[in-house]
C-alpha positions in Angstrom: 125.9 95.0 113.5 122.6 94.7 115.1 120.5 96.2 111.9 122.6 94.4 109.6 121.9 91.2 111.0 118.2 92.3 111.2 118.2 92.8 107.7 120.1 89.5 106.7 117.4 88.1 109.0 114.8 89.4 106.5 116.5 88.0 103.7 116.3 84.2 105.0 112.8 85.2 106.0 112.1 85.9 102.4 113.1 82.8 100.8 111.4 80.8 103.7 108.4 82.7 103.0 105.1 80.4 102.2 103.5 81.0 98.7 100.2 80.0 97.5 100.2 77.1 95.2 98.6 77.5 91.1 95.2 77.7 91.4 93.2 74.5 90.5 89.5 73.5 92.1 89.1 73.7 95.7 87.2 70.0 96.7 85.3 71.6 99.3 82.4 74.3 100.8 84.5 77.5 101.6 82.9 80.3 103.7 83.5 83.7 103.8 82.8 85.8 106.3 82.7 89.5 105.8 82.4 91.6 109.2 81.5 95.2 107.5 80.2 98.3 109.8 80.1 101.6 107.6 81.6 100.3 104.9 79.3 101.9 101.5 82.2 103.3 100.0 84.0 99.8 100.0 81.7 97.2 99.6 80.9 97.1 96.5 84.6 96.4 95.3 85.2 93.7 98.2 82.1 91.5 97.3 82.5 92.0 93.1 85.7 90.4 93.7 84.8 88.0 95.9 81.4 86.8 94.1 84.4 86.6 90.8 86.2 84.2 92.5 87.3 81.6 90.6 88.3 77.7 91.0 85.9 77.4 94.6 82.4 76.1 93.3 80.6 75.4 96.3 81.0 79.4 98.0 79.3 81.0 100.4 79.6 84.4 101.3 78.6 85.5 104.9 78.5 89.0 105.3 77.5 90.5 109.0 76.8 94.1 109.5 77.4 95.4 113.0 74.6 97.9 113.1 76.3 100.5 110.3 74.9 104.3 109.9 75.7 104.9 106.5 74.0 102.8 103.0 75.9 99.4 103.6 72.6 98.2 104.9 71.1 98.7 101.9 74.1 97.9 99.5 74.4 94.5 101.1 70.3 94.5 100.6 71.1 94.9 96.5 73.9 92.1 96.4 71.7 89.5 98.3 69.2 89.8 96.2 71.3 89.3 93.2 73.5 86.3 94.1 72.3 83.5 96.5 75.6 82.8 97.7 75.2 86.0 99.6 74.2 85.1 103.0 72.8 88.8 104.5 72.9 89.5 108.3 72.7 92.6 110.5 73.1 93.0 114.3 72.8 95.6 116.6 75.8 96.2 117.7 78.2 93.7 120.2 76.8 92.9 123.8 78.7 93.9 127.1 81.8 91.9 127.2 82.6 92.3 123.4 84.0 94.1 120.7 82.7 95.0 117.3 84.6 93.4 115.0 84.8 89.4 117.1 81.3 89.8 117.7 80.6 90.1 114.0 83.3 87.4 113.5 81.7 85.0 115.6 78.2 85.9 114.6 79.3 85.6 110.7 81.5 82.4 111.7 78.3 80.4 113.4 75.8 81.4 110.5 78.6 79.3 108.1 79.0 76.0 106.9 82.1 75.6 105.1 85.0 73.4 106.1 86.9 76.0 105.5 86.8 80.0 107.2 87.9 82.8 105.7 88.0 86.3 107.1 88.1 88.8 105.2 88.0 93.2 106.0 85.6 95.4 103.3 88.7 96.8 102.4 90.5 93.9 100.8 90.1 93.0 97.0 90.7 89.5 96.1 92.1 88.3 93.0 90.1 86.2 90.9 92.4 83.1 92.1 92.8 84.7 95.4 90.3 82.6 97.1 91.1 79.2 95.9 94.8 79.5 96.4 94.7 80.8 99.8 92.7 77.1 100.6 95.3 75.1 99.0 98.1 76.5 100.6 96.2 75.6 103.9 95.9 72.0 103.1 99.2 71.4 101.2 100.9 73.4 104.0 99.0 70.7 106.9 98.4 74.0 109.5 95.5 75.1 110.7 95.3 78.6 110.2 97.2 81.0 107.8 97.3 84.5 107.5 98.3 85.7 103.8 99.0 89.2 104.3 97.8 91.4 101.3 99.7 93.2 99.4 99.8 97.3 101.5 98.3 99.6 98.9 99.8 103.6 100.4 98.9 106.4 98.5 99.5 109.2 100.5 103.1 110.4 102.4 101.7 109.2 105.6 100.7 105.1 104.7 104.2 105.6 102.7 105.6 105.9 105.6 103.7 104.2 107.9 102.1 101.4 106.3 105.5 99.3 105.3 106.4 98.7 108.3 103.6 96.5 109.0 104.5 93.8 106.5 108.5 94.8 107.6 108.0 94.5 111.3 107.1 90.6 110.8 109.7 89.7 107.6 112.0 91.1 109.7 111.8 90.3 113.3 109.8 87.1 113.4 111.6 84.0 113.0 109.0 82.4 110.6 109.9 78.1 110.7 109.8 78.6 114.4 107.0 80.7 114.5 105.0 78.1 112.8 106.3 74.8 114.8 106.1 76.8 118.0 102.9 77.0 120.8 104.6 79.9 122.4 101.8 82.8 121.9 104.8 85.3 121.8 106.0 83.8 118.0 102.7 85.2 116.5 101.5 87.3 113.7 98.6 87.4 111.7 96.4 90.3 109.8 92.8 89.9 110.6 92.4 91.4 107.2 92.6 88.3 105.6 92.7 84.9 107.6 92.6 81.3 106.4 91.4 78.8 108.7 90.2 75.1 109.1 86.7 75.4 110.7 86.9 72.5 113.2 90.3 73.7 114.6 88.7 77.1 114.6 86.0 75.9 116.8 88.2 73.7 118.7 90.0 77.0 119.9 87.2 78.5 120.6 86.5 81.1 118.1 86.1 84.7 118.6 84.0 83.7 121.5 87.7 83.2 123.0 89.0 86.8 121.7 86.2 88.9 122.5 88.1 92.0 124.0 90.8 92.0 122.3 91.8 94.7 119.8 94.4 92.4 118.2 91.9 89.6 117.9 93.7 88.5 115.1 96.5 87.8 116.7 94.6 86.4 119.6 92.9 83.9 117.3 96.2 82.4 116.1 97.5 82.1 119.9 94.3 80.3 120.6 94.4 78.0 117.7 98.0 77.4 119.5 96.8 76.8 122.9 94.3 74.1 121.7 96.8 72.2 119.8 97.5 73.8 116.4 99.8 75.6 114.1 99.7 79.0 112.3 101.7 81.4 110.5 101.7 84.8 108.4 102.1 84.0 104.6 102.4 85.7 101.2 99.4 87.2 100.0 101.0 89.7 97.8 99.4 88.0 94.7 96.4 86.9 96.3 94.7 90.7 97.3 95.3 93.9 98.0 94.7 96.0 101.1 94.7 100.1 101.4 93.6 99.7 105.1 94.2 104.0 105.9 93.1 106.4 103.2 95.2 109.5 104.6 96.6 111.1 107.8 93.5 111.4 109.9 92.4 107.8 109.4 95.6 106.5 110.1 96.8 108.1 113.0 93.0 106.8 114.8 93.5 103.8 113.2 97.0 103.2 114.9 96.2 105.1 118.3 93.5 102.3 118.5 95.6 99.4 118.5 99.3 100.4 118.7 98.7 100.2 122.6 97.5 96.4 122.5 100.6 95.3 120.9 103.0 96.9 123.3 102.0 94.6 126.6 102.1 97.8 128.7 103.5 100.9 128.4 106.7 100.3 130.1 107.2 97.5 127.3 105.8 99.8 124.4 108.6 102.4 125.5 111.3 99.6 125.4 110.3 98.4 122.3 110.1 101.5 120.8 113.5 102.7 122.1 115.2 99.6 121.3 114.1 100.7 117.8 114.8 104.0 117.3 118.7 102.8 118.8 118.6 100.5 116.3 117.5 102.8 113.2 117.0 106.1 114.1 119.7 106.5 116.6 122.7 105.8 113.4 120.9 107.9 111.0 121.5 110.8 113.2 125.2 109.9 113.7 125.4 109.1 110.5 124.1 112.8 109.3 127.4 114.1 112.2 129.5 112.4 109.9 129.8 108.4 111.5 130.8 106.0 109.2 129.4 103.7 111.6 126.0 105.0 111.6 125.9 105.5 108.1 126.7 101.7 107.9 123.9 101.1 110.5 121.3 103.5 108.9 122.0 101.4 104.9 121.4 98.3 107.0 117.7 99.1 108.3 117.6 100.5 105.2 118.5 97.5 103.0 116.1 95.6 105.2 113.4 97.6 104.1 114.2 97.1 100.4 114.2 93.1 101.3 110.9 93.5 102.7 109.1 95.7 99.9 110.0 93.6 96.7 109.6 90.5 98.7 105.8 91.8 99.4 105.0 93.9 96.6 105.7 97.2 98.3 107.2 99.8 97.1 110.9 100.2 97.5 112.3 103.2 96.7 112.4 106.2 97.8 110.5 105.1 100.4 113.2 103.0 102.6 115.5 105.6 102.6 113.1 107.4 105.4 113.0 104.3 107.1 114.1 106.4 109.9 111.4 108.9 110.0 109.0 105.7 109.8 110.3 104.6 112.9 110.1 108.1 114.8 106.2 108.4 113.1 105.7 104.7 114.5 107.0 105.8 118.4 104.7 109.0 118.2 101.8 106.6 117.0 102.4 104.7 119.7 102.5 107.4 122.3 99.6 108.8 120.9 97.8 105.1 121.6 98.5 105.1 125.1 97.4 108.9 125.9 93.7 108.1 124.4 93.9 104.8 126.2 94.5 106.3 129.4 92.1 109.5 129.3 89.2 107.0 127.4 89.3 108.7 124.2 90.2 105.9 121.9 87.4 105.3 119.5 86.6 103.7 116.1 83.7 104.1 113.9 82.0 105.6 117.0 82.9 103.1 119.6 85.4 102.7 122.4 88.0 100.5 121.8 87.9 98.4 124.9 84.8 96.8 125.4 82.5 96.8 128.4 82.3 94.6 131.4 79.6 91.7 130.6 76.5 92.6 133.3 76.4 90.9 136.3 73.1 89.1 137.2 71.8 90.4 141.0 72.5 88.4 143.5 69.5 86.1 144.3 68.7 86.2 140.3 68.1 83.2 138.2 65.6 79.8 138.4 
């Protein structure tokens, strides 16, 4: 009974869903701002479509790169010099106190002058009326900051089974109408991969200057935006971009074992709210293969929710829901797996600890 009403739960979700409005020109300066480290094999694609944006004349494009190894250096070098909405900067990497990514957030988001932010990850492709429709929903919608989730592009059996579950986990369990009128910072959920955001109630909340340490520091911007007095919510970006965020096994399981433990609250929590998910779908797909009618009624319910959740979003539905199971199983070993790096101080991304320094302490005596 549980799954099924999770899964009529991401029915009404789906219909109260927000979608973009037709595309039309956007009245005012828009700023993007692109935090890229390492990315040569992606950035090409991500600015081509955002430089082909259409319906936003006054653009800017502020791209920061956080001190990358590889050719985006010089790739974002090439574009500058071709387009002069391309606003080129490059840092060496975040101070003590920070991490990568809202360093280069806040770096990208002080260097702008839009009324309008919008984040955007090296692997996202806009469409050509991306842009402009993700701004009008903000202003016809009256909140401050929206998060239109891309479309999840999984290729191989591992974001099959893995990736869906992102754009699932919120259809499904979030409460979206009270999400969106509530300050409570637990009714949250955003994708830093794409983010939508007035700039004065960005600054009025403080920015990434606020979020600095956190891993989730997309979901930590929307709870700051709701601390200082305004309103956000996830919406549907299926036809506004797509997203491949893990290109195979190896790059998502590190991708996952970086954040998974951030989201749990603690481990004791992660472990509860991992069990109370395999009870709830894994748990009656077992019974269900003994021969339980009732799990088998359980196991079409998480599955059915799953089918909501893909053609509402642009997934893909089938096969791929029946394993819903075995996506929840792969999501509690993720999860695991975040909490042992976490704990022996292995947990790394593009060469960096995922937990950012302690901000130096001046010497006692020190200072005019």
């Amino acid at each position: 009974m549980a799954s099924l009403g999770i899964a009529v739960h991401a029915a009404v979700n789906a219909r109260l869903l927000r979608v973009a409005p037709p595309a039309r020109p956007v009245p005012e300066r828009v700023s993007v701002v692109l935090p890229v480290r390492d990315e040569a094999a992606r950035l090409d694609d991500c600015l081509a479509a955002l430089l082909a944006a259409r319906d936003v004349p006054d653009l800017e494009i502020v791209v920061y790169d956080d001190a990358s190894t590889d050719a985006t250096g010089r790739i974002l070098a090439g574009w500058a010099r071709r387009d002069r909405r391309i606003v080129a900067l490059r840092g060496a990497g975040p101070p003590p106190g920070w991490l990568g990514k809202p360093h280069a957030c806040a770096r990208g988001a002080a260097a702008a002058t839009g009324t309008v932010l919008v984040f955007v990850d090296a692997d996202v492709i806009l469409a050509a009326d991306g842009l402009a429709r993700a701004v009008l929903l903000l202003r016809a919608s009256g909140l401050d900051l929206i998060s239109p989730y891309p479309r999840q592009v999984a290729a191989s059996p591992a974001e099959r089974l893995v990736q869906p579950l992102l754009t699932w986990s919120w259809l499904a369990l979030l409460p979206l109408r009270a999400a969106e009128r509530s300050p409570r910072p637990s009714l949250a959920a955003a994708g830093g991969q794409f983010l939508c955001v007035d700039a004065a109630a960005y600054r009025r909340a403080g920015g990434h200057a606020g979020v600095r340490d956190q891993i989730l520091e997309d979901i930590a911007l929307l709870r700051a935006v709701k601390r200082s007095g305004g309103r956000g919510v996830v919406v549907d970006g299926s036809a506004l971009a797509t997203n491949r965020m893990y290109a195979g096994w190896a790059e998502l399981r590190d991708g996952y074992a970086k954040s998974l433990a951030a989201a749990g609250g603690g481990p004791a929590a992660s472990a509860a709210q991992i069990g109370l998910l395999w009870w709830l779908f894994v748990l009656p797909a077992a019974a269900a293969a003994l021969g339980s009618r009732a799990g088998l009624a359980g196991y079409l319910a998480g599955v059915a929710g799953r089918v909501v959740a893909a053609r509402r979003t642009g997934g893909r539905s089938w096969p791929d829901a029946a394993a819903h199971p075995v996506s929840v199983g792969l999501l509690g070993y993720l999860t695991a797996l975040s909490w042992w790096r976490r704990r022996r101080g292995t947990a790394t991304w593009k060469g960096r600890p995922v937990t950012a320094p302690p901000p130096r302490r001046e010497p006692r005596g020190a200072g005019s």
